[in-house]
N, CA, C and O atoms as a Tinker XYZ file with bonds, in Angstrom:
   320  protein
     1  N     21.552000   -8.783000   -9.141000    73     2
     2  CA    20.100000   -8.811000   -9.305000    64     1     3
     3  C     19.494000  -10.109000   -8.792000    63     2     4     5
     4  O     18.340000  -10.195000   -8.373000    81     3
     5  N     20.445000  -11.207000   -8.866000    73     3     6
     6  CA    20.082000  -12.413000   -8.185000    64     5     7
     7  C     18.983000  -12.175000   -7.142000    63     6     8     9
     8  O     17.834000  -12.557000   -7.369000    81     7
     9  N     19.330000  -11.523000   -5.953000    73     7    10
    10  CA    18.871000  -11.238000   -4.477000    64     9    11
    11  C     17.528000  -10.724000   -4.500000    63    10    12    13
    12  O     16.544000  -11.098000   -3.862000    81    11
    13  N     17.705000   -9.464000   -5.654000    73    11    14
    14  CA    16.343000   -8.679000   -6.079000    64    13    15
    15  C     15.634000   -9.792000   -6.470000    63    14    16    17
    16  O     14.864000  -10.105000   -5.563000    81    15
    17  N     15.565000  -10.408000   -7.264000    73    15    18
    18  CA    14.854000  -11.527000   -7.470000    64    17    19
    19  C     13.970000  -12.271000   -6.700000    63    18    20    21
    20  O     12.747000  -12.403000   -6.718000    81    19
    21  N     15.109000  -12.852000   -5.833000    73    19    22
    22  CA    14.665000  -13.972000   -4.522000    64    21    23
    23  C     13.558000  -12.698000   -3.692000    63    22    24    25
    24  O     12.355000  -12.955000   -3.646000    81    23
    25  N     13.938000  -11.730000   -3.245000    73    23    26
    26  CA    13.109000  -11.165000   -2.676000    64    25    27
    27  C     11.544000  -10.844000   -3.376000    63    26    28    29
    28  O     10.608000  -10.741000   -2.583000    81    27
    29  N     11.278000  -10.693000   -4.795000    73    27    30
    30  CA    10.512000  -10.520000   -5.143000    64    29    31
    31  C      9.790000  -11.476000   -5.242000    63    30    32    33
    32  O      8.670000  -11.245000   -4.785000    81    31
    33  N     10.021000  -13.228000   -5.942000    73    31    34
    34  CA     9.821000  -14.018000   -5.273000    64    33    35
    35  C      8.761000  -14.494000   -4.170000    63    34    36    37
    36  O      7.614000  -14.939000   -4.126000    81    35
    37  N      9.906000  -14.109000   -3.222000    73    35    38
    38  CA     9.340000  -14.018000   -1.860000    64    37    39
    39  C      7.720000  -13.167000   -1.600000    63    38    40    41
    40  O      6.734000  -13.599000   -1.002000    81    39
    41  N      7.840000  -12.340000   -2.031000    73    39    42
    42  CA     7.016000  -11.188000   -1.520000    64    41    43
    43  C      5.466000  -11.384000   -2.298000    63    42    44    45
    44  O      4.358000  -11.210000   -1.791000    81    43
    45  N      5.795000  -11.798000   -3.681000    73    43    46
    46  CA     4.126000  -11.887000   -4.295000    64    45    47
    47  C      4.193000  -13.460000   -4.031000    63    46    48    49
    48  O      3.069000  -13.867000   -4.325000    81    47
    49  N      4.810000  -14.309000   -3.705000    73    47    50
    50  CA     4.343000  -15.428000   -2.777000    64    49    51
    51  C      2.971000  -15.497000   -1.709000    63    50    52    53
    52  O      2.051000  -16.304000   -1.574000    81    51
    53  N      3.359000  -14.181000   -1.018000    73    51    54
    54  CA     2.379000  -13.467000    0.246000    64    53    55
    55  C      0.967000  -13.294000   -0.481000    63    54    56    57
    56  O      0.825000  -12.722000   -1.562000    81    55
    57  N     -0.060000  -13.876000    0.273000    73    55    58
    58  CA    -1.060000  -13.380000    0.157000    64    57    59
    59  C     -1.149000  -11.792000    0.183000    63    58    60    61
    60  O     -2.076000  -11.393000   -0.522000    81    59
    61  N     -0.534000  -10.928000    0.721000    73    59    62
    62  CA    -0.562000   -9.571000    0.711000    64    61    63
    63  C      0.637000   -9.151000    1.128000    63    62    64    65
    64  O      1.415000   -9.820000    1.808000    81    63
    65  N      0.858000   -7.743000    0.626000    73    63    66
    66  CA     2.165000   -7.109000    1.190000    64    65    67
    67  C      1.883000   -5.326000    1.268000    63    66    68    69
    68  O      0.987000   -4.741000    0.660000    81    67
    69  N      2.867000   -4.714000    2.148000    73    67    70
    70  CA     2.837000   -3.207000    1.777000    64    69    71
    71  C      4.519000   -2.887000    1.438000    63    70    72    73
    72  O      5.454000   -3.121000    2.203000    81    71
    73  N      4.584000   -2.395000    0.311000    73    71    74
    74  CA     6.528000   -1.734000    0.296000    64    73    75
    75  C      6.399000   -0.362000    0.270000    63    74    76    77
    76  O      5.722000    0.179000   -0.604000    81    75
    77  N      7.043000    0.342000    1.237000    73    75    78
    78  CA     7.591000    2.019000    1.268000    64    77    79
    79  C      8.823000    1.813000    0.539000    63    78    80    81
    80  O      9.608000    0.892000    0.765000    81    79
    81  N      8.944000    2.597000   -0.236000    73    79    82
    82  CA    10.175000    3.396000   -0.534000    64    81    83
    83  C     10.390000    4.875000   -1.115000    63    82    84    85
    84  O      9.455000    5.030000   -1.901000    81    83
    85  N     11.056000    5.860000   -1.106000    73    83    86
    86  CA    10.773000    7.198000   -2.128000    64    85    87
    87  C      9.948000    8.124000   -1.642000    63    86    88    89
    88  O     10.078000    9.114000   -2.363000    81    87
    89  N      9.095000    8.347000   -0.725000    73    87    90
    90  CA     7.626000    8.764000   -0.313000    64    89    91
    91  C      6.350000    7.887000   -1.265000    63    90    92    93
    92  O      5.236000    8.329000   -1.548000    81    91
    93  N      6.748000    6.951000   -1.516000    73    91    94
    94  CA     5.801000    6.004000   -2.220000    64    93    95
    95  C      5.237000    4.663000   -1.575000    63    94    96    97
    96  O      6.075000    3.820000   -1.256000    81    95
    97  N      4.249000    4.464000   -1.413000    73    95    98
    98  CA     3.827000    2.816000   -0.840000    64    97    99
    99  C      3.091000    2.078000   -1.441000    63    98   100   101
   100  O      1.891000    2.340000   -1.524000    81    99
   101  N      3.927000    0.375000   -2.314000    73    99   102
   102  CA     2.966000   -0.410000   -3.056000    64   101   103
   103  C      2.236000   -1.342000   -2.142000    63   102   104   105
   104  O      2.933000   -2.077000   -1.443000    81   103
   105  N      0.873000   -1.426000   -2.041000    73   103   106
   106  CA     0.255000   -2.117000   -1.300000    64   105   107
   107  C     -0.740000   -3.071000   -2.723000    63   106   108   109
   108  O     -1.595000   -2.870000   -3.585000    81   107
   109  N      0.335000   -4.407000   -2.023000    73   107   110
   110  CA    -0.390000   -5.418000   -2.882000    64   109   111
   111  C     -1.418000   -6.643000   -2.600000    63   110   112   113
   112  O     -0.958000   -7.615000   -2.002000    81   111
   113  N     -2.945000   -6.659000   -3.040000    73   111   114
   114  CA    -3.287000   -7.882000   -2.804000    64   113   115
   115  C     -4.441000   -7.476000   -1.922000    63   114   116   117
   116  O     -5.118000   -8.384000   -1.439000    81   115
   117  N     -4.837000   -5.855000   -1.574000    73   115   118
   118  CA    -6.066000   -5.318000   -0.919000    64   117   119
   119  C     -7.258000   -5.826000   -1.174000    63   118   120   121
   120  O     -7.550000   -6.290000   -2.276000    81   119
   121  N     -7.851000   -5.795000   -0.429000    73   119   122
   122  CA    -9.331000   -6.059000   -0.594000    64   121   123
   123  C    -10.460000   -5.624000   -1.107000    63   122   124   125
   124  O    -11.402000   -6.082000   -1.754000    81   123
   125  N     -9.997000   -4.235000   -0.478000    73   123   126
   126  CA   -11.526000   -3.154000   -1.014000    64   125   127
   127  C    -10.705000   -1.600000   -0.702000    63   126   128   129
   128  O     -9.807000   -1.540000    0.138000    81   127
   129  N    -10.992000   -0.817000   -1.216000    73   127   130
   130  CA   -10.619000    0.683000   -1.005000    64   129   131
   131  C    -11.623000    1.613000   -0.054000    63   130   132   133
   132  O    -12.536000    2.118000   -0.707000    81   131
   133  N    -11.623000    1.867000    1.068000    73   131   134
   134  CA   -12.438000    3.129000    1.789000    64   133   135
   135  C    -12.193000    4.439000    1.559000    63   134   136   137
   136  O    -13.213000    5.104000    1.379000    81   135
   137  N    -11.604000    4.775000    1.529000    73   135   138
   138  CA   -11.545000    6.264000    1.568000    64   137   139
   139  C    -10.231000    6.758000    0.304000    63   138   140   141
   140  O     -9.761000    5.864000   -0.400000    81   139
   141  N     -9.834000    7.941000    0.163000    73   139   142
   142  CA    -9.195000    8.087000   -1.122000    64   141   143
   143  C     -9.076000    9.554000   -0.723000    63   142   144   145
   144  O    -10.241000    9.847000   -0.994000    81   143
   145  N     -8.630000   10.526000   -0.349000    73   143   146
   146  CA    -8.432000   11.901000   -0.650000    64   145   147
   147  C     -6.509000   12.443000   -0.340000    63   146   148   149
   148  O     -5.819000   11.535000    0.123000    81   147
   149  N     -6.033000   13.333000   -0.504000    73   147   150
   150  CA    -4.886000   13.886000   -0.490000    64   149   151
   151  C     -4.724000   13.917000    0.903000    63   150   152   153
   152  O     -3.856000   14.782000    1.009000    81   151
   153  N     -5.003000   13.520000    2.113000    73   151   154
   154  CA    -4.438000   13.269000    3.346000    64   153   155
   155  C     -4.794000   11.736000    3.933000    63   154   156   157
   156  O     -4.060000   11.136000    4.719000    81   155
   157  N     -5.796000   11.326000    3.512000    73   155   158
   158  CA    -6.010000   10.052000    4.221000    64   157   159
   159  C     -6.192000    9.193000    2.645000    63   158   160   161
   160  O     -6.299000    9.507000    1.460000    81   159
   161  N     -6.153000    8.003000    3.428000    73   159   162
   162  CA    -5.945000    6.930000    2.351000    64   161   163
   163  C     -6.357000    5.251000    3.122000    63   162   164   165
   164  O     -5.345000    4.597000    3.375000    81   163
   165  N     -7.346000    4.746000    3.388000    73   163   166
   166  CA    -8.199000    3.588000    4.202000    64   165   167
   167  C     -8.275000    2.513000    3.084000    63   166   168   169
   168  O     -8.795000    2.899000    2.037000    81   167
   169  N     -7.890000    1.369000    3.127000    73   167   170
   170  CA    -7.871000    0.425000    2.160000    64   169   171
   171  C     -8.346000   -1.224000    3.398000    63   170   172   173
   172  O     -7.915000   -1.151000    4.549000    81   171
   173  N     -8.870000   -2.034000    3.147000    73   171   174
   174  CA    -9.205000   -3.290000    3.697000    64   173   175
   175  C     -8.248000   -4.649000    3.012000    63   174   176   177
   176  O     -8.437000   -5.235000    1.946000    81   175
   177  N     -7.379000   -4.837000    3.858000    73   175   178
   178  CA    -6.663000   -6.167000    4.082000    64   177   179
   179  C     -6.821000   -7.204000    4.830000    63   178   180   181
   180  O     -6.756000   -7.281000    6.057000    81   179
   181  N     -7.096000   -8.252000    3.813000    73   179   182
   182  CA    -7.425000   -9.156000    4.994000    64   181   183
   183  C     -8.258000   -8.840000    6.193000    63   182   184   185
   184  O     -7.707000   -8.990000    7.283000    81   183
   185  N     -9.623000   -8.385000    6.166000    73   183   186
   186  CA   -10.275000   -7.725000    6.937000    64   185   187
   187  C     -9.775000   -7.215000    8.080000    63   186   188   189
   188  O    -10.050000   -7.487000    9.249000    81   187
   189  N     -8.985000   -6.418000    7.604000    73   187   190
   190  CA    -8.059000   -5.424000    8.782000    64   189   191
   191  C     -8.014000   -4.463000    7.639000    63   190   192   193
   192  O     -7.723000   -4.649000    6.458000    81   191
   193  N     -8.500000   -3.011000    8.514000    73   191   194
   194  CA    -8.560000   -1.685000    7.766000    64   193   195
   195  C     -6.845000   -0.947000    8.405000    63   194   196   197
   196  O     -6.264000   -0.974000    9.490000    81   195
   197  N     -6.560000   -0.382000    7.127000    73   195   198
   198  CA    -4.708000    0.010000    7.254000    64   197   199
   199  C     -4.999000    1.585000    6.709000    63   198   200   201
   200  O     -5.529000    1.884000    5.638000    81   199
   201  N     -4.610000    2.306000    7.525000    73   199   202
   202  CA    -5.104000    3.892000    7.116000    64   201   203
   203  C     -3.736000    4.901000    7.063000    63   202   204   205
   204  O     -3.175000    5.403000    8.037000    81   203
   205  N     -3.421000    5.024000    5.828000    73   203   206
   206  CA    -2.402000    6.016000    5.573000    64   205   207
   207  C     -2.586000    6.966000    5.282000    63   206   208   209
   208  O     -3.287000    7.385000    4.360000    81   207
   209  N     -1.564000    7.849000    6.540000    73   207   210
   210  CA    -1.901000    9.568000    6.454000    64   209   211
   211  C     -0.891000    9.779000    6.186000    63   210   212   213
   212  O      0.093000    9.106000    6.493000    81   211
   213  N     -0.931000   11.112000    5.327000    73   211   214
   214  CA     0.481000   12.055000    5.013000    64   213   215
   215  C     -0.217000   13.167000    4.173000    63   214   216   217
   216  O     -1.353000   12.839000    3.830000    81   215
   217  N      0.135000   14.254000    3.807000    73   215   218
   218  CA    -0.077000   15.428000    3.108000    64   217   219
   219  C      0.239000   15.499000    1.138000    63   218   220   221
   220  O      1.431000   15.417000    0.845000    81   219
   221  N     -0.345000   15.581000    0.432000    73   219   222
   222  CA    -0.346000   15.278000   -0.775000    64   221   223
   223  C     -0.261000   14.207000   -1.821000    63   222   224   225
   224  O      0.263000   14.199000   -2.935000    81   223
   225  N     -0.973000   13.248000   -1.097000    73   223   226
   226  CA    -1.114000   11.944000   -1.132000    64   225   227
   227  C     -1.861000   11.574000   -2.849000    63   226   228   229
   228  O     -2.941000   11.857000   -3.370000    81   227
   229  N     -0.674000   10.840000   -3.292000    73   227   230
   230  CA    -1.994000   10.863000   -4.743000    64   229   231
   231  C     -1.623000    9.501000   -5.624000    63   230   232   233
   232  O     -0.529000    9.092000   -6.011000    81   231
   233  N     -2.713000    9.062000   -5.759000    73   231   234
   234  CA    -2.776000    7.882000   -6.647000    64   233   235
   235  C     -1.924000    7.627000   -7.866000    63   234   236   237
   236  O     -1.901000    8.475000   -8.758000    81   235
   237  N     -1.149000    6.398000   -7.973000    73   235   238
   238  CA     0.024000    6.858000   -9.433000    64   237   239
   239  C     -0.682000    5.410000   -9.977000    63   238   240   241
   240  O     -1.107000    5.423000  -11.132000    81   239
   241  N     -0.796000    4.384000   -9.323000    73   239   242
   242  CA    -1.792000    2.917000   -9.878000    64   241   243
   243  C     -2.518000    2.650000   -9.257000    63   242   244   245
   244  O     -2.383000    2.872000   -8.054000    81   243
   245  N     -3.846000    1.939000   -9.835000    73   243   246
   246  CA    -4.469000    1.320000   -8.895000    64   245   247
   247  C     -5.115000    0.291000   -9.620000    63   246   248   249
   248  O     -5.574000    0.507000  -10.742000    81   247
   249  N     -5.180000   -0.715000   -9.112000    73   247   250
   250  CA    -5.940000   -1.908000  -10.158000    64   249   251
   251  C     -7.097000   -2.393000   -9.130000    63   250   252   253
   252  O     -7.477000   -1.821000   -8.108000    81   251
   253  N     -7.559000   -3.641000   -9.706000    73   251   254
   254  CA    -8.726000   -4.465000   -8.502000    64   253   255
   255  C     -7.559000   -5.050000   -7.432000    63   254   256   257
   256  O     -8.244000   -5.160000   -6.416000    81   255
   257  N     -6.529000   -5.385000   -7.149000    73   255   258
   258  CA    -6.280000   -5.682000   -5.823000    64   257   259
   259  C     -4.499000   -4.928000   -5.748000    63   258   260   261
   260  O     -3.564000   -5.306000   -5.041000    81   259
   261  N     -4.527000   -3.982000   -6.578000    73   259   262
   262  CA    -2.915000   -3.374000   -6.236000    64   261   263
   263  C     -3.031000   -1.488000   -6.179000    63   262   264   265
   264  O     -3.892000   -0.854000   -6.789000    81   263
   265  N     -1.933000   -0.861000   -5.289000    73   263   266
   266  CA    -2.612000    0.471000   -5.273000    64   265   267
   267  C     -1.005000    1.190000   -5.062000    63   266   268   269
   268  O     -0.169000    0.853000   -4.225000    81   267
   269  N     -0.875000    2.374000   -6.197000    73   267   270
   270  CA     0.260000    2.562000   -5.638000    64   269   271
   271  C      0.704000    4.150000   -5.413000    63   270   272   273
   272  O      0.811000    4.966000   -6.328000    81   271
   273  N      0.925000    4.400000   -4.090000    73   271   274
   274  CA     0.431000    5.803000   -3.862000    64   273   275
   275  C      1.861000    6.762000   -3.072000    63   274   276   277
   276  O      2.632000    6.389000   -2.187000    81   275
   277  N      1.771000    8.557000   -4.080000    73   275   278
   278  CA     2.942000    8.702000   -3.314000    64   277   279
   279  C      2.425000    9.784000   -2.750000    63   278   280   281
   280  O      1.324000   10.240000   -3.057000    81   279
   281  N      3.407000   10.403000   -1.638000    73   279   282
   282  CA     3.050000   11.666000   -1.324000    64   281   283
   283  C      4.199000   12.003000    0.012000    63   282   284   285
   284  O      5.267000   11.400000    0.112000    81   283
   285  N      3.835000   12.851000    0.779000    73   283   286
   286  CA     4.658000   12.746000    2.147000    64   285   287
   287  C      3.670000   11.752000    2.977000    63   286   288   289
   288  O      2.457000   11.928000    2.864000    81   287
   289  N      4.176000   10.695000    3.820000    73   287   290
   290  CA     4.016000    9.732000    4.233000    64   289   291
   291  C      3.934000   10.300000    5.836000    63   290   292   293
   292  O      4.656000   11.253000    6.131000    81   291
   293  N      3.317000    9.885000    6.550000    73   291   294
   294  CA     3.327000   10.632000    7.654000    64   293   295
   295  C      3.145000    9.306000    8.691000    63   294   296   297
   296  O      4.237000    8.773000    8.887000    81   295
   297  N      2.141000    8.712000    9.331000    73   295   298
   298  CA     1.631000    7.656000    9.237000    64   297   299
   299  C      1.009000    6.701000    8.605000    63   298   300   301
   300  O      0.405000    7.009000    7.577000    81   299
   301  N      1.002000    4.540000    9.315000    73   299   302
   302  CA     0.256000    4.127000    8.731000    64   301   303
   303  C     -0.069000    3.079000    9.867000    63   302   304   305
   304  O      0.746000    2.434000   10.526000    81   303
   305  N     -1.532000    3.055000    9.951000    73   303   306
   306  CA    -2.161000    2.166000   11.282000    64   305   307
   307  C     -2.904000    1.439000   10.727000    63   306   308   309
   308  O     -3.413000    1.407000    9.606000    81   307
   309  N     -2.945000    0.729000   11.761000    73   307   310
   310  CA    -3.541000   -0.744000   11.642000    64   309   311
   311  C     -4.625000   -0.810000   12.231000    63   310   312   313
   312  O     -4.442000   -0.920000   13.443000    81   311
   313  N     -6.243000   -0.787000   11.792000    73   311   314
   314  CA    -7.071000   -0.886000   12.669000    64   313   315
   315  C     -7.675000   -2.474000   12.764000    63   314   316   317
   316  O     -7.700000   -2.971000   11.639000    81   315
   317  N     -8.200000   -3.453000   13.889000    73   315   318
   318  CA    -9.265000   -4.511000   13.437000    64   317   319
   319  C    -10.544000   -4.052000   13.242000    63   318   320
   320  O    -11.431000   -4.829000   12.887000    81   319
């Protein structure tokens, strides 16, 4: 568990992060939320909009800057 550690650590160190794993993605440290429905999913980082598509997409947390969402994962882009 040592390693798990250091990596975690590491990671909320970051002003922001995104982790996939499971068909799940924690995106930590967002800005603002755009959009929200069961195929698309638009969130603002660091004023860069990040838009995740996949099919049954559904909210399991969400706080003021953490969001954690599963579904089938399909894409995720990066717009400026």
């Amino acid at each position: 568990m040592h390693i798990w550690n250091n990596i975690k650590d590491f990671l909320y160190d970051q002003n922001n992060f995104m982790a996939m794993y499971n068909k799940t993605i924690y995106i930590y440290n967002f800005n603002r939320l755009v959009t929200l429905n069961s195929k698309n999913i638009i969130v603002i980082i660091n004023n860069q909009e990040v838009k995740i598509t996949g099919d049954d997409l559904k909210v399991l947390k969400c706080s003021n800057n953490e969001i954690i969402v599963q579904g089938n994962l399909k894409e995720i882009k990066y717009f400026e």
